[in-house]
GUMAR-145095 format. One record per residue: z negated, y, x of N, C-alpha, C in turn. Coordinates in pm, whole numbers, plus 50000, padded with zeros to 5 digits. Each point is the difference from the previous one (the first is absolute). Example, Ala and Ser with C-alpha at 12.3 -4.5 7.8 and 13.67 -1.06 7.14 Angstrom:
! GUMAR-145095
492204943151319500005011949911500005012050090/500725010549965499945011950082499275010949923/
END
This chain:
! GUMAR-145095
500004987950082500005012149918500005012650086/498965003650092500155010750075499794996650113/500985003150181500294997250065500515010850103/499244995250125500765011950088498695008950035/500525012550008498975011250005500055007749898/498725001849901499585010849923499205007750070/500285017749994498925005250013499245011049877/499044997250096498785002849888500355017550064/500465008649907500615011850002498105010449956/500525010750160498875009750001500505011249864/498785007049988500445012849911500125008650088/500515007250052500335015450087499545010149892/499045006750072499365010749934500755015250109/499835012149888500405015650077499205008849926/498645003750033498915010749904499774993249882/499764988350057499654987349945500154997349851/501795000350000500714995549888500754990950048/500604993749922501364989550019501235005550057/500225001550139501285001150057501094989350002/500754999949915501014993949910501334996650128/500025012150073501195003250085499864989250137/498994997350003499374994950161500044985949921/499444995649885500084986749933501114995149962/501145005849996501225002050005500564995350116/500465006950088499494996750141500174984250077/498704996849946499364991150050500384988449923/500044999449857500844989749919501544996050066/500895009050046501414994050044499795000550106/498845002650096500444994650178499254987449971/499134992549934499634993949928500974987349995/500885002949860501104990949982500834998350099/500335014050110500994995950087499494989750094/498604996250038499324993750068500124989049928/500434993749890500604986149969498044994549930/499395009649933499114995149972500034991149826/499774993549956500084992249906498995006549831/499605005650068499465009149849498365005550063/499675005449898498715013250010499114993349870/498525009150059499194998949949499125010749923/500255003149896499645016749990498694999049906/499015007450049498815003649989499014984650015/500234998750128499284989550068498605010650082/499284995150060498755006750060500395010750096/501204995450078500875008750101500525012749938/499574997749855500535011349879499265011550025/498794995250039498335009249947500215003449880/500334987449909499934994949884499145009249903/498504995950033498935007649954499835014249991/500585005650135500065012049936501145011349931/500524991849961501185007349883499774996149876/500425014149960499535000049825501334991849934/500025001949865500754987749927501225005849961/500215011950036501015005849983500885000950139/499624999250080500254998550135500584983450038/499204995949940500454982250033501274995749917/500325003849879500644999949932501325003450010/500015014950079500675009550078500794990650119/499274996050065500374989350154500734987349960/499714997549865500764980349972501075007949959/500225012249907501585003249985500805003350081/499165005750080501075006850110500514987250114/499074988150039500474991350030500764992849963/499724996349903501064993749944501435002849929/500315010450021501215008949977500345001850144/499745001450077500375000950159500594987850005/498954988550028500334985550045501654998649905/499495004949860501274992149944500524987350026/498954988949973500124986949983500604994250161/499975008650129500714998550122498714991350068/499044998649928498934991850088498865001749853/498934982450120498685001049834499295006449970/499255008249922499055001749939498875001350003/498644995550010498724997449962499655007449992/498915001249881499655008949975498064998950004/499295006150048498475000050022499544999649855/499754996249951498974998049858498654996449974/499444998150127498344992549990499255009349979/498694998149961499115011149969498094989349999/499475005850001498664991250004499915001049824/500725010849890499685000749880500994989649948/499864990949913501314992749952500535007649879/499415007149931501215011049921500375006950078/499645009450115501045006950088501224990750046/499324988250065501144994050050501064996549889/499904998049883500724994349867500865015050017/499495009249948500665016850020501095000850111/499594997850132500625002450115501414987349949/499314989749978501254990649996501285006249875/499245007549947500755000949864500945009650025/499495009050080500865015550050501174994750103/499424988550087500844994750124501414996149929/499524991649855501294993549955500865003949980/499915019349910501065002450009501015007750038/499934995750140500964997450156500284987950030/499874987849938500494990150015500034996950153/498644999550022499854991350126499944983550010/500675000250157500144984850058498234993349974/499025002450009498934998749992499275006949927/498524998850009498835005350007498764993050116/499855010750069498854998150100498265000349930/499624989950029499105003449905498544990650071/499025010350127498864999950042498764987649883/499284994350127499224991449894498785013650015/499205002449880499485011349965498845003050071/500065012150077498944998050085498615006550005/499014999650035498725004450008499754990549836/500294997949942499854994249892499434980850061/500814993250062500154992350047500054984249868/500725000149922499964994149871500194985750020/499014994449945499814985349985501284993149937/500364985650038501484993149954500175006349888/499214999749847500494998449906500505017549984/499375001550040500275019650000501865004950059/499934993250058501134999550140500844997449892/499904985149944501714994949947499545009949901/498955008549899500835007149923500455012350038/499885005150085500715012050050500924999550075/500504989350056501444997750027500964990649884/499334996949867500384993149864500735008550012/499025013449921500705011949974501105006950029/499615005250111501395000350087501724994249993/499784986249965501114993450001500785000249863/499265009349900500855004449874501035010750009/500405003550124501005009450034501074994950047/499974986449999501334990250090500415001350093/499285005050095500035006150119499434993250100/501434991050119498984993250109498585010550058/499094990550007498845008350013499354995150205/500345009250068499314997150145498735002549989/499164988749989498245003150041500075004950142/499045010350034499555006750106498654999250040/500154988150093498744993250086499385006450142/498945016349992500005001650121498195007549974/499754983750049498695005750015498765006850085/501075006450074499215010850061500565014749922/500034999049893499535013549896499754995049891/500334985249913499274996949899498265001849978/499894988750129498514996749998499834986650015/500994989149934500594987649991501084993249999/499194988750097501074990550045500464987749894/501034999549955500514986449916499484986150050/499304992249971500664984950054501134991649956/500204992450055501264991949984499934992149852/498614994549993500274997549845500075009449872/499215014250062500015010049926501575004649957/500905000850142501525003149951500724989749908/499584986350003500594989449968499715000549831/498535000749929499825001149876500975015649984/499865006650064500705017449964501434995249976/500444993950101501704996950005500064992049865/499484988449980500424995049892499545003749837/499095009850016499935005249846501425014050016/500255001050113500835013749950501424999550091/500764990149914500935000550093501175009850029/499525011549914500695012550055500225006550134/498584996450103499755000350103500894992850084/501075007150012501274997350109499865000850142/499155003850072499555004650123498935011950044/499294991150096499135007850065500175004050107/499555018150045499625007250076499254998350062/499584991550087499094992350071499365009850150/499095009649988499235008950114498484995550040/500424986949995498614990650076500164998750119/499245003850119500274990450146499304989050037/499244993049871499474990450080501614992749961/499724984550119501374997250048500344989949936/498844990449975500004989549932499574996649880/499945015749946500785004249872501344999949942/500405009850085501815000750039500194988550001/499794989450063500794989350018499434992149866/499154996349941499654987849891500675010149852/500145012649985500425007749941501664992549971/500555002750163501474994449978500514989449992/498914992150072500774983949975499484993649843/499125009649931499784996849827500765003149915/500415009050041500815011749929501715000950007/499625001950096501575009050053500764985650011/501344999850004500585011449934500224998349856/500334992449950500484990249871498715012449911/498734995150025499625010749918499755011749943/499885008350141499755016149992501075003950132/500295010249991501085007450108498465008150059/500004990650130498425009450088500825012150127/499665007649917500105012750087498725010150070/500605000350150499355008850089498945006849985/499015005450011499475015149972499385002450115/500124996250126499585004450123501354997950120/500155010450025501015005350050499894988450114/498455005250107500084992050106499874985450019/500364994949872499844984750008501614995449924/500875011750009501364993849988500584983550012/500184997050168500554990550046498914989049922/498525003450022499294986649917500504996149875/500355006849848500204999949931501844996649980/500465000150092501534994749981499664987950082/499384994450100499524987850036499374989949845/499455007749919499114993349876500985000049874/501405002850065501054998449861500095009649932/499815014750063499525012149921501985007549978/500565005349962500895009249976500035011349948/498995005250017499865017049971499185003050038/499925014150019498865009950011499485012849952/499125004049951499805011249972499635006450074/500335010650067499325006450109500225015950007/498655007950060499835013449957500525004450159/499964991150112500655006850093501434999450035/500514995449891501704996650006500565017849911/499045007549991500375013449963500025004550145/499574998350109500835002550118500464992750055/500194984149979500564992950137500804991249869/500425002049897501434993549947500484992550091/501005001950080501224991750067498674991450072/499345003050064498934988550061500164987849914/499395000649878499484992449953501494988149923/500825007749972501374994549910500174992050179/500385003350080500024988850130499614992949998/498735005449990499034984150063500144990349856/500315005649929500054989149837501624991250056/501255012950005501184987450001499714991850152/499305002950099500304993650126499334985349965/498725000149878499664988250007500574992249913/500255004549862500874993649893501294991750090/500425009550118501234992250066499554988250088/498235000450013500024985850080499815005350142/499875008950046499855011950121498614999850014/499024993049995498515000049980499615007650147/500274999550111500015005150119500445011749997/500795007549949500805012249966498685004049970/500124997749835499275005349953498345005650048/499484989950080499035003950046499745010950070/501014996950108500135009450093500365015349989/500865002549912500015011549915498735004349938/499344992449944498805002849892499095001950120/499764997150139499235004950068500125013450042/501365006649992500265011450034499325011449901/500134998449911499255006749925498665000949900/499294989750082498304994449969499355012950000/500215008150139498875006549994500455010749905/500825007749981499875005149922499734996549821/500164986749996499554994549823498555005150009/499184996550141498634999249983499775014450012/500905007750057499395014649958500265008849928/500954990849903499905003549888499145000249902/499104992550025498705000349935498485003450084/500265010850066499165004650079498445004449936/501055005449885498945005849922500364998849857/499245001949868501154990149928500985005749907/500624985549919501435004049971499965012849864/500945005549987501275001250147499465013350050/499035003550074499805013150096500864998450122/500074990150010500724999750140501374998650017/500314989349910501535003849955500585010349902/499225010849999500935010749962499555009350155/499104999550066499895007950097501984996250102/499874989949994500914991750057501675005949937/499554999149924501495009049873500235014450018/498725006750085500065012650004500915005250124/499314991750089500644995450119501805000250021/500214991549853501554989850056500515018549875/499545009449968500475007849912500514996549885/499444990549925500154991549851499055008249932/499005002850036498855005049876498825005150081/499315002149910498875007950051499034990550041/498945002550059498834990950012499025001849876/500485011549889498885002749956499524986949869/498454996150060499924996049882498995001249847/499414995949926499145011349869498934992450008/498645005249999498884999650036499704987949850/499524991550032498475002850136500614990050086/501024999050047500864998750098499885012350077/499605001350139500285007950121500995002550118/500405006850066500844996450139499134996850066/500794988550073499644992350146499535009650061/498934992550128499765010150059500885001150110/499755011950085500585004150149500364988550115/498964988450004500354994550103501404989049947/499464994549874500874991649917501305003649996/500395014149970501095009050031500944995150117/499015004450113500184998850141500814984750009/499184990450013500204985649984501474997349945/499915002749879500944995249916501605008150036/500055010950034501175007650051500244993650182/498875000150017500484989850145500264987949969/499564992649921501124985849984500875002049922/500665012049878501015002749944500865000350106/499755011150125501624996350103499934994150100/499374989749990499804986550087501164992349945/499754997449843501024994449960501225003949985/500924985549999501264999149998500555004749897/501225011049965500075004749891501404995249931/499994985650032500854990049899498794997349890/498965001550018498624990549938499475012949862/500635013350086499475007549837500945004649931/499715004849867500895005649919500755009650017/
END
């Protein structure tokens, strides 16, 4: 179903409104980078802090850009399950490839809670990507926990998988994947692991600067190039990891400010990086090879 590289698309802020022109921009160097579809109002969004007129604002304008030239997804989770029902309802009509849709967090909801708020959900006919990343939920799934989830709701087409324990990842995919769920990425720096575990996509918030990176290292391995691929994907490690220096996306828009795509600015209670992070991150920006960014 979804394959390749998605990215999880920043908001570019200017006197901290929606700069349309820079998101613009960044959508067709984007496609020209051979990326496979977007993710709009994912966390890389700063989701939370845009009002509903604003979010609303961003799925049209995306999706009139893309013009069906790549997928979809659309962020819909919420810790409220009538918000999330709302969000899903507004997403639909833009007729997205998906709905992204977070297991609810600070909440941390027991099985039976779970299948009904992803029940729900699945009255929009809309493949639905659960979003597994529990270092901002609060909680971690277990394997039988996904297994009763998967089979009461088989709307659940694939998971967004932002766990690093490893032998997770792996009992995750050899249960799952592929026949049952399309397991996609959500940690950039564990790429090559996750196409080792039968993975074919990714969502990723630092492919808003390193696009062509990432579409490489995807066809070099699909071609059976497993050595390629590596070796490439080492070239541009350090900067994945400093891309998350500080967190997402402060650093990859500092990084955007840099390549003259957009501003760094981002809306509170989000801050700018500090000075040294700055420092750091612009010294491994022209370290790197600039086949690797956008």
């Amino acid at each position: 179903m979804f394959k390749g590289v998605l990215t999880a698309l920043i908001t570019p802020f200017k006197d901290n409104k929606i700069d349309f022109r820079s998101l613009e921009v960044l959508i067709e160097r984007q496609l020209a980078s051979g990326v496979s579809g977007f993710v709009v109002l994912g966390t890389t969004a700063e989701t939370p802090a845009l009002n509903e007129q604003e979010k609303e604002a961003l799925i049209k304008f995306c999706t009139e850009k893309v013009n069906k030239r790549a997928k979809i997804i659309i962020g819909a989770g919420s810790n409220n399950t009538q918000a999330m029902l709302k969000n899903c309802e507004i997403s639909c009509k833009y007729d997205p490839d998906g709905l992204l849709i977070v297991t609810p967090y600070y909440n941390k909801p027991n099985l039976s809670g779970m299948i009904a708020h992803y029940t729900l959900a699945s009255q929009f006919n809309k493949p639905i990507v659960l979003y597994h990343i529990p270092g901002r939920t609060g909680q971690k799934l277990s394997i039988k926990f996904f297994e009763e989830l998967l089979n009461n709701v088989p709307q659940i087409m694939a998971i967004k998988e932002s766990c690093y324990d490893i032998s997770h990842l792996t009992e995750m995919a050899v249960k799952f994947a592929p026949k049952r769920i399309n397991y996609i990425c959500g940690n950039d720096d564990l790429w090559p692991v996750f196409l080792g575990l039968g993975s074919r996509a990714i969502i990723s918030a630092a492919a808003n600067t390193m696009a062509p990176f990432f579409v490489k290292v995807y066809n070099l391995f699909t071609e059976g190039k497993t050595q390629e691929a590596m070796a490439l994907f080492s070239q541009g490690y350090s900067l994945i990891k400093a891309s998350y220096a500080e967190v997402n996306p402060t650093c990859v828009k500092y990084l955007l400010s840099l390549m003259n795509l957009a501003s760094d600015e981002v809306r509170l209670p989000l801050g700018s990086i500090s000075d040294e992070n700055k420092k750091m991150l612009k010294h491994i920006y022209e370290q790197t090879p600039q086949g690797i960014l956008l």
